[in-house]
C-alpha atoms as one frame of an Amber mdcrd trajectory, in Angstrom:
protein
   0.000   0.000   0.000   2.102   3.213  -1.419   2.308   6.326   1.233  -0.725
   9.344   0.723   1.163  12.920   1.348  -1.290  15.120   3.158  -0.694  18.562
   3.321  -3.643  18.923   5.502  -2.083  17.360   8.635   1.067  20.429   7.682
  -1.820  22.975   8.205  -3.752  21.361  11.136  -0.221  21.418  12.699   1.197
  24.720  11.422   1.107  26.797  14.913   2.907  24.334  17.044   5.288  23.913
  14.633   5.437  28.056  14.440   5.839  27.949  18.150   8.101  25.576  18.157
  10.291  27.290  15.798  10.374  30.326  17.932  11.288  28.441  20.839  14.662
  27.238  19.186  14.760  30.712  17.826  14.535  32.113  21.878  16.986  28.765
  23.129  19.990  29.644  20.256  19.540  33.871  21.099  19.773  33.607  25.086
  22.406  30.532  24.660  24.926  32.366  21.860  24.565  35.630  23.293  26.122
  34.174  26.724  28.303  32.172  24.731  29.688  35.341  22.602  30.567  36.795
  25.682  32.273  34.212  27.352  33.832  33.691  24.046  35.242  37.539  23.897
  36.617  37.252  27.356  38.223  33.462  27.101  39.660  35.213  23.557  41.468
  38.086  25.220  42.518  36.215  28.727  44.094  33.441  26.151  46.348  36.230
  24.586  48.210  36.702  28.164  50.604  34.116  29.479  50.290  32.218  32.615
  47.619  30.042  34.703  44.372  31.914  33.076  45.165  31.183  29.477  46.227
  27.540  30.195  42.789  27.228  31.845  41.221  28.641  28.619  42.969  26.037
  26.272  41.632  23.326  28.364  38.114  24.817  28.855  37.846  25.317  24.992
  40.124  21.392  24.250  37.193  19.668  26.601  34.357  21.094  25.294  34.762
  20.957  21.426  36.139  17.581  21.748  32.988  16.778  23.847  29.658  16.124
  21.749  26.721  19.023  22.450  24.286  15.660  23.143  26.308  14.611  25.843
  26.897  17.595  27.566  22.926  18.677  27.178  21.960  15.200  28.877  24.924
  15.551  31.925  23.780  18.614  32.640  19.937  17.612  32.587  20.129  14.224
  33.723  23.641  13.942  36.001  23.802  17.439  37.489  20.894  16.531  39.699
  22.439  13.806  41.425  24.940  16.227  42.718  22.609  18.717  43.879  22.497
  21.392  40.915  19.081  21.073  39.446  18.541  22.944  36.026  14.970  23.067
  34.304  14.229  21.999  31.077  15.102  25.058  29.311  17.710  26.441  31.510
  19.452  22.899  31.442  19.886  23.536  27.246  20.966  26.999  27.585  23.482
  26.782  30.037  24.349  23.660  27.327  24.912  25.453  24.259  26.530  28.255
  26.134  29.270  26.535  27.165  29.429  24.498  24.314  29.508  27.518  21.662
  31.986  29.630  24.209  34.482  26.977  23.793  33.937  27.848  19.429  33.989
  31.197  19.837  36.600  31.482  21.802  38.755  30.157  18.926  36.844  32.227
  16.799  37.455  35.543  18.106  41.111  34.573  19.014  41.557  34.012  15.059
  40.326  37.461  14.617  42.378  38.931  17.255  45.413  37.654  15.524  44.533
  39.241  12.302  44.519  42.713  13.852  47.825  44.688  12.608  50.163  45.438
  15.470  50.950  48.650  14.143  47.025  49.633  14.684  47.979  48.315  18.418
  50.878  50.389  18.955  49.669  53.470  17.069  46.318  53.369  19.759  49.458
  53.131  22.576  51.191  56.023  21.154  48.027  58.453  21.797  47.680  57.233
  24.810  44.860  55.072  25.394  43.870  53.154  27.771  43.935  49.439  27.615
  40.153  49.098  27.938  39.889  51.875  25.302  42.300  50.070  22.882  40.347
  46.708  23.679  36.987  48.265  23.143  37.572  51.381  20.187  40.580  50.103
  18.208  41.254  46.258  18.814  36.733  45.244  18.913  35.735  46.735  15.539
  38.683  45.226  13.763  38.429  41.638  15.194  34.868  41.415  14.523  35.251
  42.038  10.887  37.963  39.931  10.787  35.395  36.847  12.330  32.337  37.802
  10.913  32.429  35.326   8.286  33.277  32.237  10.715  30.988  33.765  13.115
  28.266  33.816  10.874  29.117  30.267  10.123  29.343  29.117  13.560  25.941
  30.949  14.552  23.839  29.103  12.214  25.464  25.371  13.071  24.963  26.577
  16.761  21.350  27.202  15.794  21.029  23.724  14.066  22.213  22.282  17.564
  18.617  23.409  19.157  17.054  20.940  17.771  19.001  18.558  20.205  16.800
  20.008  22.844  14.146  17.360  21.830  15.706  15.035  23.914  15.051  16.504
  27.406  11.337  17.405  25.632  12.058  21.145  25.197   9.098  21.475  22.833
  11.260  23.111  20.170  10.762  22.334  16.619  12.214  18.920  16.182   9.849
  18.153  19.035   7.000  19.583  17.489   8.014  17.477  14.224   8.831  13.611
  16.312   5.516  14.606  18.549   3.408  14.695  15.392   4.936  11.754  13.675
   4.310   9.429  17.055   0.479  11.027  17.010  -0.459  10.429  13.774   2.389
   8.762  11.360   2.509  10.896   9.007   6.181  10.625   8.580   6.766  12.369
   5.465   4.699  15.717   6.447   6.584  15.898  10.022   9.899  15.672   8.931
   9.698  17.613   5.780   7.890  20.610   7.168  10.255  20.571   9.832  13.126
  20.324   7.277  11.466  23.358   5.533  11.764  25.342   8.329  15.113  24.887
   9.207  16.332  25.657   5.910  13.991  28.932   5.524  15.350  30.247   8.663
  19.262  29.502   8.073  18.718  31.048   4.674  17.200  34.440   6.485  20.465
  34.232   9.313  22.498  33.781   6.665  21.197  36.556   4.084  21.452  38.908
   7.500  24.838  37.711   7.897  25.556  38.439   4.608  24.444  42.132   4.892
  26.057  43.012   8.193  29.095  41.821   6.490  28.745  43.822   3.405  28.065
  47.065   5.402  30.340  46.448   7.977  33.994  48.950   7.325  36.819  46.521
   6.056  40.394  47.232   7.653
């Protein structure tokens, strides 16, 4: 008996799966906007030498040689047992924070090495401060320097949500495996959820694309 697509079960379904999206949307924007920061200040620690940048290389060695579905189901699941108890949504966020600081970190560190040292001394020469030179003259330039892997990293990082399914964040892979348990219709869970993956990466990536373009090359 050959499979019957219906697109009616797409459109009796089309809100959760809406919702759904915008819950991964809301997980990958808290999670990568703690994880850009931690990344920024792992970045610039790692530049000095001693104790705090050896503790950097092993932060960012352990977790990007450790797999985000592992790390998302220790913190949910084994975290507990030791007394720190995480909801559902918390659990994932404080996951993929960690998880994309440890990227980032090597991220921005590639962009801080592309920044000209004369642009570095010439900011010492007229004085300014070594916040100042981090924030006006050292920032601007490493960020346009990462942009392109950042934008790259961003939308893999955003692919990751859909791991949240397995601690039953009702995200959009959710959403997609809920309705294929509930009524089988493989083929219209999967794809629609495939469709909206791909329709959002495309719109993060077109932003991408223009930030880049607009943003002043060095």
């Amino acid at each position: 008996m050959g499979y019957s697509f219906n697109a009616n079960v797409i459109w009796a379904n089309l809100d959760s799966f809406l919702l759904g999206l915008v819950l991964g949307l809301g997980l990958a924007l808290v999670s990568l906007l703690i994880g850009t920061a931690a990344g920024l200040v792992c970045a610039f620690v790692s530049l000095r030498k001693g104790w705090p940048a050896r503790l950097v290389d092993a932060y960012v060695s352990a977790f990007r040689n450790t797999p985000l579905l592992v790390i998302v189901l220790f913190a949910y699941f084994a975290l507990p047992q030791v007394g720190i108890r995480l909801g559902k949504h918390e659990s994932f966020i404080a996951s993929l924070a960690i998880y994309s600081g440890a990227y980032l970190t090597e991220v921005f560190r590639a962009g801080l090495a592309g920044v000209p040292k004369g642009v570095i001394d010439a900011g010492r020469a007229i004085g300014l401060t070594r916040l100042q030179l981090a924030l006006d003259v050292i920032s601007p330039i490493m960020f346009r320097n990462a942009l392109p892997a950042l934008g790259n990293t961003f939308i893999s990082l955003f692919k990751d949500t859909s791991l949240a399914a397995v601690i039953a964040v009702p995200e959009l892979t959710y959403q997609a495996r809920k309705l294929n348990t509930e009524t089988f219709r493989v083929a219209e869970a999967w794809l629609t959820a495939s469709v909206l993956y791909l329709a959002t990466c495309l719109v993060i990536a077109w932003g991408l694309r223009l930030a880049e373009r607009r943003y002043p090359r060095f």
